[in-house]
N, C-alpha and C positions, 0 to 999 in steps of 0.2 A: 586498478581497482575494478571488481568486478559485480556490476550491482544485484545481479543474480545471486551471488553467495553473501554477500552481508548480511548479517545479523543485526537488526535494528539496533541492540545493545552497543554494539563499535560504534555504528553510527551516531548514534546521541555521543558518545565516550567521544569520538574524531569533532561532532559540531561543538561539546565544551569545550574539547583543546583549544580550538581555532575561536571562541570566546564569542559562539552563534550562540542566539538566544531560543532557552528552551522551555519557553513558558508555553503551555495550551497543545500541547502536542496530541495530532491526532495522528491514527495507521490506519491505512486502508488497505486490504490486502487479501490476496487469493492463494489459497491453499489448493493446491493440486491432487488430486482423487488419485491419478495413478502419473508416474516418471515415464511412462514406456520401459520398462527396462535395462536391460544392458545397454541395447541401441538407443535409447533417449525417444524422445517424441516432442514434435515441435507442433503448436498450437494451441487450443482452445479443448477441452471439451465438450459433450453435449450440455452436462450438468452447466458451467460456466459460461458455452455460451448462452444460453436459454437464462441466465440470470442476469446476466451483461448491464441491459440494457435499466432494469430494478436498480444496479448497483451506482451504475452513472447517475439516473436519476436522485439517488440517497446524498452521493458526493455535491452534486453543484445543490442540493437543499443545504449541506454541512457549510462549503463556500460562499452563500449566500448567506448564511444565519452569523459565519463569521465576518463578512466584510456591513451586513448590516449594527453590527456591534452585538452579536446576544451573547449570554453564556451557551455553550456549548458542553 
């Protein structure tokens, strides 16, 4: 399996088979501006990195608001 190419949709469909529970389900995730082309490109952007840091900070607010019990 390769977690680069999943599609969240398998993934929920594989965590029902296996009878994980999928209540409250959040994505977080980063869309990529450009692939590099044929050759591929490994790394960050300027866009992505320069958000980086916003994006972490949003996550451990989501992880906190859910271990503090809220709705989310």
């Amino acid at each position: 399996m390769q977690p680069h190419a999943m599609h969240p949709m398998n993934v929920l469909r594989m965590a029902a088979s296996m009878n994980g529970p999928l209540k409250g389900i959040l994505l977080v995730g980063c869309e990529p501006a450009d692939l590099g082309g044929d050759e591929g490109h490994m790394g960050l952007s300027h866009v992505v990195e320069a958000a980086l840091d916003e994006a972490v900070n949003r996550i451990e607010v989501l992880v906190n608001q859910i271990l503090d019990g809220k709705k989310i």
